[in-house]
N, CA, C and O of each residue as an XYZ file, in Angstrom:
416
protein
N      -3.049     -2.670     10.323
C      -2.498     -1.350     10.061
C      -1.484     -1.030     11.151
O      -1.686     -1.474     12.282
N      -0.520     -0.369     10.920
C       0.518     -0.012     11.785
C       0.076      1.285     12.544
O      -0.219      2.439     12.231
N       0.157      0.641     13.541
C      -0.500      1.962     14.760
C       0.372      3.192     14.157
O      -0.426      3.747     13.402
N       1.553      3.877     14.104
C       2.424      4.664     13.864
C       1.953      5.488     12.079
O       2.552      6.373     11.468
N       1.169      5.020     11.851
C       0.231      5.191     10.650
C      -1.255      5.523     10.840
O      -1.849      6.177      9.984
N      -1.877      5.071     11.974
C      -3.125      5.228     12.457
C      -3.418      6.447     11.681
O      -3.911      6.327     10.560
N      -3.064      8.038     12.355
C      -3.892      8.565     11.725
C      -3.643      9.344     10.670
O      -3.455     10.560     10.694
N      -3.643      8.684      9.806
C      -3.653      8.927      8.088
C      -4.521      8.375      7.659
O      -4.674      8.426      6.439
N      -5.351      7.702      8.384
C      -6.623      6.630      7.837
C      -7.947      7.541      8.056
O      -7.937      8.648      8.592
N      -9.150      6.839      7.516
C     -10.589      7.025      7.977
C     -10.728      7.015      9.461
O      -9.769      6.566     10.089
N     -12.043      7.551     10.295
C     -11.968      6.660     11.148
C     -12.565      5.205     10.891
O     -12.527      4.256     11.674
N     -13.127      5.245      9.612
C     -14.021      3.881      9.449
C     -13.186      2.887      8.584
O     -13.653      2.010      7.858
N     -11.806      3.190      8.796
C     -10.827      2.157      7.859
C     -11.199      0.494      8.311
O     -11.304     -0.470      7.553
N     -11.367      0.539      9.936
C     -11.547     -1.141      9.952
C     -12.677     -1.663      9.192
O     -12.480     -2.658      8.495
N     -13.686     -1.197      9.226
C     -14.896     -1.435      8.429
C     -14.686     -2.054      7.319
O     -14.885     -3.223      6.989
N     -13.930     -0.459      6.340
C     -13.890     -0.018      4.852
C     -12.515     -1.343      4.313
O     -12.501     -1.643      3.119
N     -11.490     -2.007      5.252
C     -10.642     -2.786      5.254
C     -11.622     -4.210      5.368
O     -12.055     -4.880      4.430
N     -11.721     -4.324      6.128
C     -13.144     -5.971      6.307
C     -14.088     -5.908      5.312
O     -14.540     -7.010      5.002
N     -14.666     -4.669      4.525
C     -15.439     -4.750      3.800
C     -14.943     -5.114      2.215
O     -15.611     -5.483      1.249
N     -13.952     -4.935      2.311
C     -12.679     -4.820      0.856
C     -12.387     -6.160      0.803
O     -12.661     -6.659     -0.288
N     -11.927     -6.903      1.607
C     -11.840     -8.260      1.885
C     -12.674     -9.136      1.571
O     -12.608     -9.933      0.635
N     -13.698     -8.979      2.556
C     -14.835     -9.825      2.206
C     -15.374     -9.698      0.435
O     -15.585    -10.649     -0.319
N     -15.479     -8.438      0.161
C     -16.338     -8.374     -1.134
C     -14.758     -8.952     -2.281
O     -15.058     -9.194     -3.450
N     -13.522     -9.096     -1.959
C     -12.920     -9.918     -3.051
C     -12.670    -11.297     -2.760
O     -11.718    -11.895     -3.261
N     -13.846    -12.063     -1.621
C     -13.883    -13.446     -1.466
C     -12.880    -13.966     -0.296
O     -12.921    -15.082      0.221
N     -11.830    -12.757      0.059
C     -11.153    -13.453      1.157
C      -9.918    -13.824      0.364
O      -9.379    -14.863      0.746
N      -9.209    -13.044     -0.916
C      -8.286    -13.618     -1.703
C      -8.062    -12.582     -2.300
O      -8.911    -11.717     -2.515
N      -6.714    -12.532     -2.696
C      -6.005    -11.520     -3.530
C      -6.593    -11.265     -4.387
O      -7.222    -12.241     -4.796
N      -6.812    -10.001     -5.182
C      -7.362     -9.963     -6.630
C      -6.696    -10.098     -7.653
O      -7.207    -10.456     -8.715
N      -4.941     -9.732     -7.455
C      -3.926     -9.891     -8.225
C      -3.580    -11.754     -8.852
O      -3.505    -12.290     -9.957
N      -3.470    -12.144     -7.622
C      -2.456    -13.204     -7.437
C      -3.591    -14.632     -7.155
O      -3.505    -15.817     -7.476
N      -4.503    -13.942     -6.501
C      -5.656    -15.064     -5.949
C      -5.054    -15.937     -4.821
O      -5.247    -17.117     -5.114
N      -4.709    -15.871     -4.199
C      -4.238    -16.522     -2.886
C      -4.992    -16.137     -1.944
O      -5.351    -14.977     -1.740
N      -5.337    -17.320     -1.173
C      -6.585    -17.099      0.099
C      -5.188    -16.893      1.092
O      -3.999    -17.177      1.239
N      -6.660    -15.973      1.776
C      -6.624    -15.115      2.868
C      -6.109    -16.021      3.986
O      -6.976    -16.565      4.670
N      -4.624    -16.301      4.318
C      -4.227    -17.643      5.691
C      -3.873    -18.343      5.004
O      -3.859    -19.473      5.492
N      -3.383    -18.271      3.567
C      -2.739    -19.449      3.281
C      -1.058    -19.654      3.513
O      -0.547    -18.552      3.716
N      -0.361    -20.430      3.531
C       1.176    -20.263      3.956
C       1.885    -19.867      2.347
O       1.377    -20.087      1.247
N       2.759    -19.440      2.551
C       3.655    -19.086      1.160
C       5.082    -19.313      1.679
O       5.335    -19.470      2.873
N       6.087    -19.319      0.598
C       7.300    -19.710      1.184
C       7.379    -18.332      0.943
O       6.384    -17.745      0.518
N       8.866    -17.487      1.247
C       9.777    -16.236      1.251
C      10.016    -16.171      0.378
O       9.978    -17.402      0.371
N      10.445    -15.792     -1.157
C      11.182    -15.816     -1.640
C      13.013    -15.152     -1.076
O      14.197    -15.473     -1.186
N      12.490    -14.498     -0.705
C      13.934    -13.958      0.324
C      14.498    -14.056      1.371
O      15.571    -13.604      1.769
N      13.297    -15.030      2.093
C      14.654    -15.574      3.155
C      14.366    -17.407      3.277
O      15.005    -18.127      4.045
N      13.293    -17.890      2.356
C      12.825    -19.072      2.493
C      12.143    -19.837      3.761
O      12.085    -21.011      4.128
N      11.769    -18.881      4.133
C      10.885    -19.182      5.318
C       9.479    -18.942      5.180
O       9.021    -17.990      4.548
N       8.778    -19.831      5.789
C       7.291    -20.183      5.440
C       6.643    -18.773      6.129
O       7.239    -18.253      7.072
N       5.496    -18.237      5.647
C       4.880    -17.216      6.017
C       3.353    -17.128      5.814
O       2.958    -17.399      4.680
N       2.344    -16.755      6.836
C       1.166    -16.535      6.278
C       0.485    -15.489      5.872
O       0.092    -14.735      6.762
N       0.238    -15.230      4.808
C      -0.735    -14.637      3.821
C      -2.099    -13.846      4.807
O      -3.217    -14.356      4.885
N      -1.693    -12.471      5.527
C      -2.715    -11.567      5.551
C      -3.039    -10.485      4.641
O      -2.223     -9.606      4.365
N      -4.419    -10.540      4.088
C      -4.636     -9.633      2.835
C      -4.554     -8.394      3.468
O      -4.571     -8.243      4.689
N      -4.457     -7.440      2.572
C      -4.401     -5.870      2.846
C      -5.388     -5.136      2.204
O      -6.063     -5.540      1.257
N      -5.461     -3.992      2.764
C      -7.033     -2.993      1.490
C      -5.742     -1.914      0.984
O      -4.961     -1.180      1.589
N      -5.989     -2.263     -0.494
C      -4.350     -1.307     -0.981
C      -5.442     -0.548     -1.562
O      -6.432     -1.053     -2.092
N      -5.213      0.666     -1.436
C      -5.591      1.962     -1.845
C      -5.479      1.948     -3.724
O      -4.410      1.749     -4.300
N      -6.639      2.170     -4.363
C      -6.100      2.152     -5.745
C      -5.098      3.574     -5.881
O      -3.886      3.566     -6.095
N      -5.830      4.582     -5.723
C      -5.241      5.826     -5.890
C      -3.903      6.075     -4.362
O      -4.399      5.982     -3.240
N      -2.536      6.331     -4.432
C      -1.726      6.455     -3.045
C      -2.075      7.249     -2.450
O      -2.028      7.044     -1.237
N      -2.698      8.781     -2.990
C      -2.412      9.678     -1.501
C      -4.269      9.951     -1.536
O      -4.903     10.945     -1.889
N      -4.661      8.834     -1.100
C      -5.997      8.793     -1.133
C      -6.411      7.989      0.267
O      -7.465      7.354      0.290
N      -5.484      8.045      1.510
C      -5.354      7.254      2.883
C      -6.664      8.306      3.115
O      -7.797      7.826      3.071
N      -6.496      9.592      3.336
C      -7.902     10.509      4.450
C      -9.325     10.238      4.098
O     -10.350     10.322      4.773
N      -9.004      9.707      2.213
C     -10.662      9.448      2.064
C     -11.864      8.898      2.594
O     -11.679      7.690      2.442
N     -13.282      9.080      3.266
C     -13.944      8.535      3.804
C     -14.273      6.824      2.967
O     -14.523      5.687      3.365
N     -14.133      7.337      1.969
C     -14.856      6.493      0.525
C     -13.833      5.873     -0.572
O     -14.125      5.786     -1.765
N     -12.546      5.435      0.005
C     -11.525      5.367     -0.922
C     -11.905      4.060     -1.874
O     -12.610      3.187     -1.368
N     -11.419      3.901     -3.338
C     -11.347      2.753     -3.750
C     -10.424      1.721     -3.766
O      -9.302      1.958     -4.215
N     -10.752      0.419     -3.281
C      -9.828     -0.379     -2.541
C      -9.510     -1.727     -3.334
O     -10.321     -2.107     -4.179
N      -8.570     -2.321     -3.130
C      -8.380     -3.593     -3.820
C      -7.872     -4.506     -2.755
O      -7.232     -3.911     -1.888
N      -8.019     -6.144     -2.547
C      -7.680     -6.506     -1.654
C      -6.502     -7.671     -2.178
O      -6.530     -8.658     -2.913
N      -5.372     -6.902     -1.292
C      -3.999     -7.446     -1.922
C      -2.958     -8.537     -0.720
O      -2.944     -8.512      0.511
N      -2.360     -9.211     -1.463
C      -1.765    -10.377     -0.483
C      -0.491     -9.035     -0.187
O      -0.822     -7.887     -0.482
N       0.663     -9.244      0.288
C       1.893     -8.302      0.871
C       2.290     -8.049     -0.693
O       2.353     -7.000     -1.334
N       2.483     -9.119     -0.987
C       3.473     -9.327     -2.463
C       2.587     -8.630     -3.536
O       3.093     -7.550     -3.840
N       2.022     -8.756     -3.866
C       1.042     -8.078     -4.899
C       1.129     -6.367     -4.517
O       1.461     -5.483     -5.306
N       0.652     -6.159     -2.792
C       0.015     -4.836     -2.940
C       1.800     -3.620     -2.598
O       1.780     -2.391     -2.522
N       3.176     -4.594     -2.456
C       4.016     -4.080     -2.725
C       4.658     -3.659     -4.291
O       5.577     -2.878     -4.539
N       3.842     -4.453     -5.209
C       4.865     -4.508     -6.352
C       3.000     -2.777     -7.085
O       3.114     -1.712     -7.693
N       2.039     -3.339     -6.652
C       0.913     -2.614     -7.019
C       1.435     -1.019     -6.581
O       1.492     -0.179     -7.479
N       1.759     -0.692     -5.368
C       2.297      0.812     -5.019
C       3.412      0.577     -5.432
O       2.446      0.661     -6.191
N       4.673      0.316     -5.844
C       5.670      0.282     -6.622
C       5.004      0.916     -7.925
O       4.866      2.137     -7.990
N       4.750      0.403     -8.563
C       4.278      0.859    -10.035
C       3.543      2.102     -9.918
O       3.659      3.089    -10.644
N       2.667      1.925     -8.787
C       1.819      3.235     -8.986
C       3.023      4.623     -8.530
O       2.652      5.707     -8.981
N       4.036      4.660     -7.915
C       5.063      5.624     -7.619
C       6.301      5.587     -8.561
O       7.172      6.441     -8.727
N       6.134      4.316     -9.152
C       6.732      4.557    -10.721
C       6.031      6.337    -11.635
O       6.342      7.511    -11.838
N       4.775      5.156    -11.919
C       3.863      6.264    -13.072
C       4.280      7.652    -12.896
O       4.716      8.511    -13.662
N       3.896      7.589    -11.115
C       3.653      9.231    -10.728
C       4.563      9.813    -10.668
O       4.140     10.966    -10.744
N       6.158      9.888    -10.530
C       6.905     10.129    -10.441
C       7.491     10.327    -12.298
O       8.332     11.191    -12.544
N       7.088      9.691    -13.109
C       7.671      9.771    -14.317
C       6.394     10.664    -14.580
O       6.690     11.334    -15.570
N       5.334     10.940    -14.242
C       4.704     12.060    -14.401
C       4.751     13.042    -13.860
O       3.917     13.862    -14.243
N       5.433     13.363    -13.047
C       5.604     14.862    -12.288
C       7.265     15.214    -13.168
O       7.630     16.376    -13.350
N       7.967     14.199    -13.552
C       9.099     15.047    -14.781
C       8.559     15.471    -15.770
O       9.023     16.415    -16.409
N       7.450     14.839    -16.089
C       7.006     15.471    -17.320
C       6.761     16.659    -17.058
O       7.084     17.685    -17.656
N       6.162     16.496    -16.120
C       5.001     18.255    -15.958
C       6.648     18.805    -15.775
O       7.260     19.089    -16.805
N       7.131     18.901    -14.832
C       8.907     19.593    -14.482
C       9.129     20.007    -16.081
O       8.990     21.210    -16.302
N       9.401     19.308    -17.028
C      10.329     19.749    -18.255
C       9.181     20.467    -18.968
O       9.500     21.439    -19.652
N       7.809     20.103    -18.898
C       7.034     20.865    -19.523
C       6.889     22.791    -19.297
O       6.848     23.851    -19.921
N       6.859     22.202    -17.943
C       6.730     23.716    -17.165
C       8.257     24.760    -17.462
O       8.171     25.986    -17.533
N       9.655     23.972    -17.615
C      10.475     24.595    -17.935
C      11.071     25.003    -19.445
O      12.045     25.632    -19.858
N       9.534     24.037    -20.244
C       9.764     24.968    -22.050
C       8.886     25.660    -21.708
O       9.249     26.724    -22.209
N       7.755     25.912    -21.096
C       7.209     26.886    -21.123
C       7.737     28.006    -20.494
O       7.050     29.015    -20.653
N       8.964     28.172    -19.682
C       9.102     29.395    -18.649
C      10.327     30.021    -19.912
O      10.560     31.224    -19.792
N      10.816     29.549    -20.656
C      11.882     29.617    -21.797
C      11.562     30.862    -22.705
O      12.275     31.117    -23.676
């Protein structure tokens, strides 16, 4: 975790992060790639190793004591919050145009 992020977390994130890990085997759930394995870049072609992450299912769910977690390689848990700020964002226009036939 990026210190500069620290506290937006649990205090029991290292735990709730090691525990997320371990219980998906030490491997992506997306992609299945173990935990230390090397991957090439696709973008700069340079070899890299594979530390899993605990990606938050829900985004603004960092303060939760009890969050639900998925354990994601970089690549997975970037394209996973991508989509999820897709959805939410094409759902807050909705509510926007909804709220402005109703004010009509």
């Amino acid at each position: 975790m990026m210190q500069q992020r620290k506290h937006i977390y649990p205090a029991n994130w290292p735990h709730l992060s090691h525990q997320c890990k371990c219980g998906a085997g030490w491997r992506c759930q997306r992609c299945h790639i173990r935990h230390g394995a090397t991957r090439i870049s696709k973008r700069t072609g340079q070899d890299y190793q594979v530390w899993l992450h605990a990606a938050h299912v829900r985004l603004h769910d960092t303060m939760n004591p009890n969050p639900e977690l998925l354990a994601l390689c970089p690549t997975c848990h970037g394209r996973y919050d991508h989509r999820l700020r897709v959805r939410e964002a094409r759902a807050q226009l909705e509510a926007l145009k909804h709220q402005r036939l109703l004010s009509r």
